[in-house]
Structure formats: structure tokens, C-alpha cells
C-alpha positions as protocol buffer text, in pm:
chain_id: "A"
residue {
  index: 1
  type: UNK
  ca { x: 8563 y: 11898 z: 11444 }
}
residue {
  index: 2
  type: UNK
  ca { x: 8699 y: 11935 z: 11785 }
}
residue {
  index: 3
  type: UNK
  ca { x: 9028 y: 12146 z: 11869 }
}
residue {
  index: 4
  type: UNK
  ca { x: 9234 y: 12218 z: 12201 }
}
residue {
  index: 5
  type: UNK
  ca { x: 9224 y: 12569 z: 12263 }
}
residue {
  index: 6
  type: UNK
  ca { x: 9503 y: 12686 z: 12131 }
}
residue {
  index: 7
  type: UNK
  ca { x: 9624 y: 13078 z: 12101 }
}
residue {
  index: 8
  type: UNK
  ca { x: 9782 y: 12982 z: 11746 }
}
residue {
  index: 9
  type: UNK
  ca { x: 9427 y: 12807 z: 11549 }
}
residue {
  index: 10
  type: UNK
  ca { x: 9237 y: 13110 z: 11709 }
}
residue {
  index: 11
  type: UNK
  ca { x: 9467 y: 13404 z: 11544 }
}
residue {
  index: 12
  type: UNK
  ca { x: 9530 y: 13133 z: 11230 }
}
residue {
  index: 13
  type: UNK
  ca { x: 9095 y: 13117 z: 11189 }
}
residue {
  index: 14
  type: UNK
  ca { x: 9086 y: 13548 z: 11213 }
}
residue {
  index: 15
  type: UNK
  ca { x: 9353 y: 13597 z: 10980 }
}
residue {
  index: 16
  type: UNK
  ca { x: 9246 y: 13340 z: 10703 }
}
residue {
  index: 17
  type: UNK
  ca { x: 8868 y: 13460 z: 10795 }
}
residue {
  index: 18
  type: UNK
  ca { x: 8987 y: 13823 z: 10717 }
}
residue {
  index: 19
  type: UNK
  ca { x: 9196 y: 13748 z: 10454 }
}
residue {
  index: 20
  type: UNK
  ca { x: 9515 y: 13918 z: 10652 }
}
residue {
  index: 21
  type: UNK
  ca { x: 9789 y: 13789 z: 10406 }
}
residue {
  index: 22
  type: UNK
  ca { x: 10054 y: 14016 z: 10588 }
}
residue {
  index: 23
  type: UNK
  ca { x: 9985 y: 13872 z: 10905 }
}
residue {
  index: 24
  type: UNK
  ca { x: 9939 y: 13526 z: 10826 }
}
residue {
  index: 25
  type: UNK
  ca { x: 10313 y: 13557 z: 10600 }
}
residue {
  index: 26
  type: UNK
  ca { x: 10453 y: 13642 z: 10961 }
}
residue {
  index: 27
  type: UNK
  ca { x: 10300 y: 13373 z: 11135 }
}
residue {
  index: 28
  type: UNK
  ca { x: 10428 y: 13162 z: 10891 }
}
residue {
  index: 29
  type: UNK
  ca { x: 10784 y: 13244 z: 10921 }
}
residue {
  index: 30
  type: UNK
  ca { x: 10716 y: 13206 z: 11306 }
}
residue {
  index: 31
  type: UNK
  ca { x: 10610 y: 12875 z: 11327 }
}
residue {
  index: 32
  type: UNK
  ca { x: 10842 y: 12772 z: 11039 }
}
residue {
  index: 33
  type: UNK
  ca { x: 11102 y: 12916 z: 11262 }
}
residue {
  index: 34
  type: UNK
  ca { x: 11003 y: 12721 z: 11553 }
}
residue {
  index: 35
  type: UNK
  ca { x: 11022 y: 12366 z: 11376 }
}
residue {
  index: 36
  type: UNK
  ca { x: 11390 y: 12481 z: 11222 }
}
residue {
  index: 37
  type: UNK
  ca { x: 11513 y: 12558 z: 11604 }
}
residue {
  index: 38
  type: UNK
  ca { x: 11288 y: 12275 z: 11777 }
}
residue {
  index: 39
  type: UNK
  ca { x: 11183 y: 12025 z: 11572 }
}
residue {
  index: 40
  type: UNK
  ca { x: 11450 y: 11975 z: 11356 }
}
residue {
  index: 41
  type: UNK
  ca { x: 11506 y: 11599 z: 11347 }
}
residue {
  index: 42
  type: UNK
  ca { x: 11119 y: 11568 z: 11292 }
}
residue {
  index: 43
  type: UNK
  ca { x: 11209 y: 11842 z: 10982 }
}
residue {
  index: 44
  type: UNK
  ca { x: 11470 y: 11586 z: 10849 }
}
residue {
  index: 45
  type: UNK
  ca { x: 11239 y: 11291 z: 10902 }
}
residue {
  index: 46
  type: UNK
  ca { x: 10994 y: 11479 z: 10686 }
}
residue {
  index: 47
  type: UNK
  ca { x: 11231 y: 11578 z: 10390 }
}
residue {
  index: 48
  type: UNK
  ca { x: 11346 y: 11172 z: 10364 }
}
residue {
  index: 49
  type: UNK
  ca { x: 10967 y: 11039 z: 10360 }
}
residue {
  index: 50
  type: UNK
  ca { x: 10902 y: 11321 z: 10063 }
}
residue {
  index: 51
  type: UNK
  ca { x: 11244 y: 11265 z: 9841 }
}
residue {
  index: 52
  type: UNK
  ca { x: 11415 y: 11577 z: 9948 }
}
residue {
  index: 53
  type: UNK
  ca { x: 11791 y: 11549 z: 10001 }
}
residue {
  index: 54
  type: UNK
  ca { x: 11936 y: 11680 z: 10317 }
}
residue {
  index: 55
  type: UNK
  ca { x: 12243 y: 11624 z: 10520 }
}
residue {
  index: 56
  type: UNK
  ca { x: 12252 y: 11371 z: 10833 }
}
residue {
  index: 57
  type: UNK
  ca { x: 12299 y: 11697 z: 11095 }
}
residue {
  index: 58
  type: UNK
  ca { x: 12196 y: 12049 z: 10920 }
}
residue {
  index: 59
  type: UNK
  ca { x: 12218 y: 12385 z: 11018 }
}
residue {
  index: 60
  type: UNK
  ca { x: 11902 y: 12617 z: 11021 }
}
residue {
  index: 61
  type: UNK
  ca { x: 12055 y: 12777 z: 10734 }
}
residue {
  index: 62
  type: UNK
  ca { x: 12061 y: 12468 z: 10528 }
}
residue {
  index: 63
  type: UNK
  ca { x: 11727 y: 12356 z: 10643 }
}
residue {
  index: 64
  type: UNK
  ca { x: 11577 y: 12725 z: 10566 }
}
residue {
  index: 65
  type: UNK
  ca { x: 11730 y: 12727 z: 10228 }
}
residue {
  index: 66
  type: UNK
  ca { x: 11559 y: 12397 z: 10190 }
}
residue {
  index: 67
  type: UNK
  ca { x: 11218 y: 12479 z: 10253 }
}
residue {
  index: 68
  type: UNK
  ca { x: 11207 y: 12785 z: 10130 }
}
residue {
  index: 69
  type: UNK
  ca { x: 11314 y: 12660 z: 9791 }
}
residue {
  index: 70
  type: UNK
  ca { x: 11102 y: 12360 z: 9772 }
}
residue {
  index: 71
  type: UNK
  ca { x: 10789 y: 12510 z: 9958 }
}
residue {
  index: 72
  type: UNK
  ca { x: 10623 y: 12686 z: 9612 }
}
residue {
  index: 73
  type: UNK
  ca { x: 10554 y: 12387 z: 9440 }
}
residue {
  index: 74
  type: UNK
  ca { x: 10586 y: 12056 z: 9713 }
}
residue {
  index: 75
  type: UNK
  ca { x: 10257 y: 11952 z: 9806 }
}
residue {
  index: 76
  type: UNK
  ca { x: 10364 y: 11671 z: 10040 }
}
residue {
  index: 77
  type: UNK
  ca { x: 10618 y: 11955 z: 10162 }
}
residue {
  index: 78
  type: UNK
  ca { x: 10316 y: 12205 z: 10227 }
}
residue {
  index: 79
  type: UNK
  ca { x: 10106 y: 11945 z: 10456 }
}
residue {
  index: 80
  type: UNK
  ca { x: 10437 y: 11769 z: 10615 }
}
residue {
  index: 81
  type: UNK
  ca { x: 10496 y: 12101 z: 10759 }
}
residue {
  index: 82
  type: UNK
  ca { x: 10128 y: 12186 z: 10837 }
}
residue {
  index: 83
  type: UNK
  ca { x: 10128 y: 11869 z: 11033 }
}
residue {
  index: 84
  type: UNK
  ca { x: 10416 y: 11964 z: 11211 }
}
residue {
  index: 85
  type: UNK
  ca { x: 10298 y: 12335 z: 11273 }
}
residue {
  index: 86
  type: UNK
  ca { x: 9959 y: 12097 z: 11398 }
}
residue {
  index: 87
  type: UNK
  ca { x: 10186 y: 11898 z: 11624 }
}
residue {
  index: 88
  type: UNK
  ca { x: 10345 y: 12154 z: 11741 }
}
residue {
  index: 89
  type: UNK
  ca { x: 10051 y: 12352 z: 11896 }
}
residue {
  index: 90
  type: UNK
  ca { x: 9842 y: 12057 z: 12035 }
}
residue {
  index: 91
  type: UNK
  ca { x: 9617 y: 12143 z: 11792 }
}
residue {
  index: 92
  type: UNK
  ca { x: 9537 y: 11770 z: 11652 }
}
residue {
  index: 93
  type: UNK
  ca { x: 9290 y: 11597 z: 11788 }
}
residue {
  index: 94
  type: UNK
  ca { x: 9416 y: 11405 z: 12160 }
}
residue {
  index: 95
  type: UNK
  ca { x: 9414 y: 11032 z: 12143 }
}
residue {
  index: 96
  type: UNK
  ca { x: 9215 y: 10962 z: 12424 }
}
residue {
  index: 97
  type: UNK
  ca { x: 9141 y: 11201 z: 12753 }
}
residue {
  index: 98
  type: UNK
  ca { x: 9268 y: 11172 z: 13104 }
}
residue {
  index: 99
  type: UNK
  ca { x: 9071 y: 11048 z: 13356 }
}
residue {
  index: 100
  type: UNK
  ca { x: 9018 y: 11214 z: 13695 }
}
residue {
  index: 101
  type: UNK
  ca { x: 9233 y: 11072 z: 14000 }
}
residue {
  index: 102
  type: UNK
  ca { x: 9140 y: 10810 z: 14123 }
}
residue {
  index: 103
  type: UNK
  ca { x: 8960 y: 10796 z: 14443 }
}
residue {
  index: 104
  type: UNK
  ca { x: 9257 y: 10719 z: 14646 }
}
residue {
  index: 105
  type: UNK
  ca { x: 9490 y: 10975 z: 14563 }
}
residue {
  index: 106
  type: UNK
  ca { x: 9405 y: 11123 z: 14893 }
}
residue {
  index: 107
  type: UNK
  ca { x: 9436 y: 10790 z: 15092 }
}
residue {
  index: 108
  type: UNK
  ca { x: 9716 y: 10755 z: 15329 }
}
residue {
  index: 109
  type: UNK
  ca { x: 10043 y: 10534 z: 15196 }
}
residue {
  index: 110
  type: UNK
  ca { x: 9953 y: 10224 z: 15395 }
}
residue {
  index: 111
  type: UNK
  ca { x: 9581 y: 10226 z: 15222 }
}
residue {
  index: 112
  type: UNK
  ca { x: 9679 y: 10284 z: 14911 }
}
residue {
  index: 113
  type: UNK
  ca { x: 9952 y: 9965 z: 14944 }
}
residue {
  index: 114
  type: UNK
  ca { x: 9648 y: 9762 z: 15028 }
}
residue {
  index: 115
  type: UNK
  ca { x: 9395 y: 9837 z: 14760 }
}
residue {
  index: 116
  type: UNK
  ca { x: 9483 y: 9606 z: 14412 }
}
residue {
  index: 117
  type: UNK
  ca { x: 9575 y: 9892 z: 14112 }
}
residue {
  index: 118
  type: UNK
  ca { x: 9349 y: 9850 z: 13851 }
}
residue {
  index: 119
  type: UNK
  ca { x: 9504 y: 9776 z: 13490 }
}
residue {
  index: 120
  type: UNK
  ca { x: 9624 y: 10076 z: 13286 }
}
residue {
  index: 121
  type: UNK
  ca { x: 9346 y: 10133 z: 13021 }
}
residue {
  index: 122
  type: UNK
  ca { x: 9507 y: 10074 z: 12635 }
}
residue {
  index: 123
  type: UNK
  ca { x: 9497 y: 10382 z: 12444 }
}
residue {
  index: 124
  type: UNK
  ca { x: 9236 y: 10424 z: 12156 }
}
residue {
  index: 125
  type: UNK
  ca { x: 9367 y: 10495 z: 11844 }
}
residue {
  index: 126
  type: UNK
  ca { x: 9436 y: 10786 z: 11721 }
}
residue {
  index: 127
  type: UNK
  ca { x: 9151 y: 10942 z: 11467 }
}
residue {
  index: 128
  type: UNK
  ca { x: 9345 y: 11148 z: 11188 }
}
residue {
  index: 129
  type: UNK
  ca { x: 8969 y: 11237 z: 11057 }
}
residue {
  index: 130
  type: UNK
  ca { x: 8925 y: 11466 z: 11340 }
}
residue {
  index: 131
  type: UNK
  ca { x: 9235 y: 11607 z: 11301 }
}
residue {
  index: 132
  type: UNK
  ca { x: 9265 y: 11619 z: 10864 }
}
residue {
  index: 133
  type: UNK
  ca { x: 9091 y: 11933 z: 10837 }
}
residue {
  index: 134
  type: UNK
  ca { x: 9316 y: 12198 z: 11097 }
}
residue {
  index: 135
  type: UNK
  ca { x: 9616 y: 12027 z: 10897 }
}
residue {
  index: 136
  type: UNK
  ca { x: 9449 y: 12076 z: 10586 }
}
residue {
  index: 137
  type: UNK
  ca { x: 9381 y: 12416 z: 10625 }
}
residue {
  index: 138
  type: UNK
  ca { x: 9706 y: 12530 z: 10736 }
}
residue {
  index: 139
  type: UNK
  ca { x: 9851 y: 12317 z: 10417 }
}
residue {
  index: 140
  type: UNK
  ca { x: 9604 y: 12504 z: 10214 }
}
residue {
  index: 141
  type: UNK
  ca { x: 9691 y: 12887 z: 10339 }
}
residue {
  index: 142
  type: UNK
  ca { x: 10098 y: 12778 z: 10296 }
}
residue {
  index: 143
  type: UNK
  ca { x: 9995 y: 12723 z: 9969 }
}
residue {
  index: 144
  type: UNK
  ca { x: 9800 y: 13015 z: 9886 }
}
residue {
  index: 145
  type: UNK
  ca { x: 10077 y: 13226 z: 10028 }
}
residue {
  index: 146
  type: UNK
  ca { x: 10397 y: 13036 z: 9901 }
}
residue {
  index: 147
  type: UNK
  ca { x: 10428 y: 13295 z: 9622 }
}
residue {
  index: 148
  type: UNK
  ca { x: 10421 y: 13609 z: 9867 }
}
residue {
  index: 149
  type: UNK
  ca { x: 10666 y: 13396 z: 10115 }
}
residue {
  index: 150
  type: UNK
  ca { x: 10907 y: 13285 z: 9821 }
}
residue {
  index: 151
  type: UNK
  ca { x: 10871 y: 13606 z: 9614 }
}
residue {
  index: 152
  type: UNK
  ca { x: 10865 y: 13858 z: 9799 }
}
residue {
  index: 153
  type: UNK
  ca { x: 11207 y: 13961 z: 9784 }
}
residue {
  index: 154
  type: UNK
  ca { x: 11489 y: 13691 z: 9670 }
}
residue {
  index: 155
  type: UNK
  ca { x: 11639 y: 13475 z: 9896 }
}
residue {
  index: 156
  type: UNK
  ca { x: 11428 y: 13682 z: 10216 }
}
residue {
  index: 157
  type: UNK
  ca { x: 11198 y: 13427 z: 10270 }
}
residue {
  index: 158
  type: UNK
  ca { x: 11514 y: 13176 z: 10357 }
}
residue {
  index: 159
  type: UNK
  ca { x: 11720 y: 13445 z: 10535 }
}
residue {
  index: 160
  type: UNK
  ca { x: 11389 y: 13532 z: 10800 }
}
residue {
  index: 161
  type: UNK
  ca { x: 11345 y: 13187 z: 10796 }
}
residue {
  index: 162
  type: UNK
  ca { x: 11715 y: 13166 z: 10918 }
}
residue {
  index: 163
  type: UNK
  ca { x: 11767 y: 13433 z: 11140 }
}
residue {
  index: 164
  type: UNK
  ca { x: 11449 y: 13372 z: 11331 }
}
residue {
  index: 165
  type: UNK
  ca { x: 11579 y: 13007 z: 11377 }
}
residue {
  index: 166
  type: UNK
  ca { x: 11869 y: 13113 z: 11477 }
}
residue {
  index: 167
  type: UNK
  ca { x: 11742 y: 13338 z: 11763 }
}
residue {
  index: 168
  type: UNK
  ca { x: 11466 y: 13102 z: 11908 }
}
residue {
  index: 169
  type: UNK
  ca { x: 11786 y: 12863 z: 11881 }
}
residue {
  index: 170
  type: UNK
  ca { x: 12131 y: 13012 z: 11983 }
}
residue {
  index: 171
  type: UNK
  ca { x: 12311 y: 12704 z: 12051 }
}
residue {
  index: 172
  type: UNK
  ca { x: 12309 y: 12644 z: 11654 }
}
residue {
  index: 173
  type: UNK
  ca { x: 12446 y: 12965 z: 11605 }
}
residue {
  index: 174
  type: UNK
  ca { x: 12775 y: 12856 z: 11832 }
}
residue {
  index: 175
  type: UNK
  ca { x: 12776 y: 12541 z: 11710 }
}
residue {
  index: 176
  type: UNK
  ca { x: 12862 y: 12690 z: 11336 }
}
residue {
  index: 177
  type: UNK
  ca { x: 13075 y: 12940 z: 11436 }
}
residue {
  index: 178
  type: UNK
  ca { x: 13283 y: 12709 z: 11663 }
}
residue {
  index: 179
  type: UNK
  ca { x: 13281 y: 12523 z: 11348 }
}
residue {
  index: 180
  type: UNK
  ca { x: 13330 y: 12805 z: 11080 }
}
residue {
  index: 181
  type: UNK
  ca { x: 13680 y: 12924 z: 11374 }
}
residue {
  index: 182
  type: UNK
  ca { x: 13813 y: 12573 z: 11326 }
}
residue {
  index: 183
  type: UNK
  ca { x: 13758 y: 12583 z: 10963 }
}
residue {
  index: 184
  type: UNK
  ca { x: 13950 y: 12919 z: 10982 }
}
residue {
  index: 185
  type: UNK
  ca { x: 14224 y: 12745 z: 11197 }
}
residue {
  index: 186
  type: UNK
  ca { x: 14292 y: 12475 z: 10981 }
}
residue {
  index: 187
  type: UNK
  ca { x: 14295 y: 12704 z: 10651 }
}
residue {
  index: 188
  type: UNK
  ca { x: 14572 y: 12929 z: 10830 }
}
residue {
  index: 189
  type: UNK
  ca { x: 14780 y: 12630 z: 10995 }
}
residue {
  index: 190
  type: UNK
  ca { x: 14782 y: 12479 z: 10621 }
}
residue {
  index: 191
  type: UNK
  ca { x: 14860 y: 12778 z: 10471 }
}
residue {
  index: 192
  type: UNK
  ca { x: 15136 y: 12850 z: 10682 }
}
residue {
  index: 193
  type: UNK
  ca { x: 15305 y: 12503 z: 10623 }
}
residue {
  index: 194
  type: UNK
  ca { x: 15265 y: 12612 z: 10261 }
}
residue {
  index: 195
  type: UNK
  ca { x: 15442 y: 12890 z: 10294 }
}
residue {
  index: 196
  type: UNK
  ca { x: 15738 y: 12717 z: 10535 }
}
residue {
  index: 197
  type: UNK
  ca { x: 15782 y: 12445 z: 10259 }
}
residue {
  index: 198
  type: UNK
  ca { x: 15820 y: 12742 z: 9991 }
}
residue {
  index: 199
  type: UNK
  ca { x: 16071 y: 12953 z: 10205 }
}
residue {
  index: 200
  type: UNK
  ca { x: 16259 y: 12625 z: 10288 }
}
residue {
  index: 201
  type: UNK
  ca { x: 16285 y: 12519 z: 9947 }
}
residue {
  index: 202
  type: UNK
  ca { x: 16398 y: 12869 z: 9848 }
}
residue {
  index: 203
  type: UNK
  ca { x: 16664 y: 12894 z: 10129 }
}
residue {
  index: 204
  type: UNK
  ca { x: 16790 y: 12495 z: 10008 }
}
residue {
  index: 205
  type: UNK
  ca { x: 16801 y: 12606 z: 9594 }
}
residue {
  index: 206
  type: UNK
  ca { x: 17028 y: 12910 z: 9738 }
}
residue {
  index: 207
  type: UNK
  ca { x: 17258 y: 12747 z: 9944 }
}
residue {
  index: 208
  type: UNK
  ca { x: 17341 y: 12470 z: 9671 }
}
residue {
  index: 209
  type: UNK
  ca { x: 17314 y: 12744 z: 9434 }
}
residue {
  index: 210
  type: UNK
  ca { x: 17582 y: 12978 z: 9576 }
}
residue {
  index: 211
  type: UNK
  ca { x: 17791 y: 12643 z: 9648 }
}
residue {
  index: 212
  type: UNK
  ca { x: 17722 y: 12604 z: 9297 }
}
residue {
  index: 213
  type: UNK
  ca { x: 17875 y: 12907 z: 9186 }
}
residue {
  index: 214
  type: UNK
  ca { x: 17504 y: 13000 z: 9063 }
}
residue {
  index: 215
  type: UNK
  ca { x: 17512 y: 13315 z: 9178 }
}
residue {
  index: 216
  type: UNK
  ca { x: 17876 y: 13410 z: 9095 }
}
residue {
  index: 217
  type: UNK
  ca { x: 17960 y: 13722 z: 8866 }
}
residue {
  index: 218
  type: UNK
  ca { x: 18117 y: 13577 z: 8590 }
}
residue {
  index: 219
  type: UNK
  ca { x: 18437 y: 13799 z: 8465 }
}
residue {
  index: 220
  type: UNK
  ca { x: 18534 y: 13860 z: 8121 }
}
């Protein structure tokens, strides 16, 4: 089959070829990463096709949590996101190649106005054959390595998963704790209406109270 060059398929190749589990977990978690902080509508896309349940806008966390949870035993999950880690690095096969400039590229502006454009070409379809075995092999090492990934140490997997995401992707991290201050800001102003309704109620029961007599040392 026939691949763009691509830095990622070269090191993926070695490290399946040597059996480098170590290095091919970390490569994992990187490209993982990358579709968490870059491709994350194309993440949600892939969790609605499948059956998976995830919120309309999620945070890395979320969509971490999610994977790494579901990954182990989701076959559709395991070759969604080998397609995607595909996508992601040009690695499928193109649809169709460019063609050199045409002849006039070099012509002056007034030649080039006088010469009829010939019809854009249509593309050719796009041949998933060429491209099923790269996706299949990365679906088949995710796999193979889902127990190291989701084992390893509990909950790790998600939190790399996370905080990776969360570097390549900063924005996200402002975004939640922009969210997480308001949060904070609307627990304190309620709480603080809670307590002016208590110490209002208390001064009202003390004033009718003492007019009342309520509070009045009775004599014997």
C-alpha cells in the first residue's frame, strides 16, 4: 500500500516492528492527546456514530475520562480513533494528486485573461482499501496495548490523557476555570443571601420577641 511520508507511521512501523510497548504507550497518549485538544468535535462525532454518551461541548477531562474508560473493550472505539490518529497525520491514502501549474502561471496578466480556463477536473473517489490497513494497524496495536494504557496505574491513563490535552490546548484550561470562578461566585453570592435571610429573620423574632415580653425576667 502506498503512504505519505509521514514522521509518525515511520516511528509507529519501528516500534510495533521491535515490539517497544513503552514507547508505543507514549505515542499513544500523544496522539490521543492531540485529537482531545484539536480534533475534538471530530472526537464527539465519533462517540455519537458508536453509542457512547457525551455532552454537546466537553472538556478534555470529560472526553479523557471517556476514552480511557471505554478504550479496553470498544472495538469501533479502537479503529474510530485509529482513523482519526490516520487523519490526523496525512497518513491515509490522498484522493487524487495535484497536478503541476499550468503552463501559464508564468504568463503576463493580460495573456492569461485571454487564454479560455480549462474545467476543474472532478475528484476521484476516495479508495479506503489503500488506506484500511495503516488504520488497521494502529486499531490493532491500541488494542494490544489497551490493558498497559488502562492498567497501568488507576485512573493515569485518563489523567496523562488530560493533562497532555490540556497543555497542547490551554484555552480549555481557561475556559474551565473561568467557569469553575463563576461557579465559585455564584456558590458564595447564594450563600451569603442565605446567611442575610437567617440573620434577618433572627434580628425580626427578637424585636417582636422583646416587644413580646419574650425575653423578660419573670419575678416571683
Amino acid at each position: 500500500m502506498i503512504y505519505l511520508e509521514n514522521d509518525f507511521y515511520s516511528n509507529f512501523s519501528s516500534m510495533v516492528e521491535s515490539n517497544d510497548d513503552v514507547s508505543l504507550s507514549k505515542m499513544f497518549v500523544d496522539q490521543i492527546s492531540n485529537l482531545i485538544a484539536f480534533k475534538k468535535n471530530d472526537l464527539v462525532s465519533l462517540f455519537g456514530k458508536i453509542g457512547i454518551k457525551v455532552s454537546n461541548n466537553p472538556s478534555n477531562k470529560e472526553l479523557a475520562n471517556i476514552i480511557a474508560k471505554n478504550i479496553k473493550g470498544n472495538k469501533k472505539l479502537q479503529i474510530g480513533i485509529a482513523y482519526l490518529i490516520a487523519e490526523n497525520n496525512d497518513i491515509l491514502q490522498q484522493e487524487y494528486k495535484k497536478g503541476r501549474p499550468s503552463d501559464d502561471t508564468d504568463a503576463f496578466e493580460g495573456e492569461k485573461d485571454n487564454k479560455t480556463k480549462e474545467p476543474k477536473k472532478p475528484r476521484k473517489p476516495f479508495d479506503w482499501n489503500k488506506s484500511a490497513d495503516a488504520v488497521t494497524s494502529i486499531a490493532g496495536s491500541i488494542s494490544v496495548l489497551a490493558d498497559t494504557l488502562t492498567q497501568s496505574k488507576t485512573g493515569q491513563f485518563a489523567d496523562d490523557l488530560n493533562n497532555q490535552s490540556n497543555v497542547k490546548s490551554p484555552e480549555e484550561v481557561a475556559k474551565d476555570e473561568e467557569a469553575k470562578s463563576l461557579a465559585d461566585k455564584k456558590k458564595k453570592t447564594k450563600r451569603n443571601i442565605i446567611i442575610g435571610v437567617v440573620v434577618v429573620s433572627l434580628i425580626v423574632t427578637a424585636y417582636f420577641g422583646y416587644k413580646k415580653g419574650w425575653f423578660v425576667k419573670k419575678v416571683n
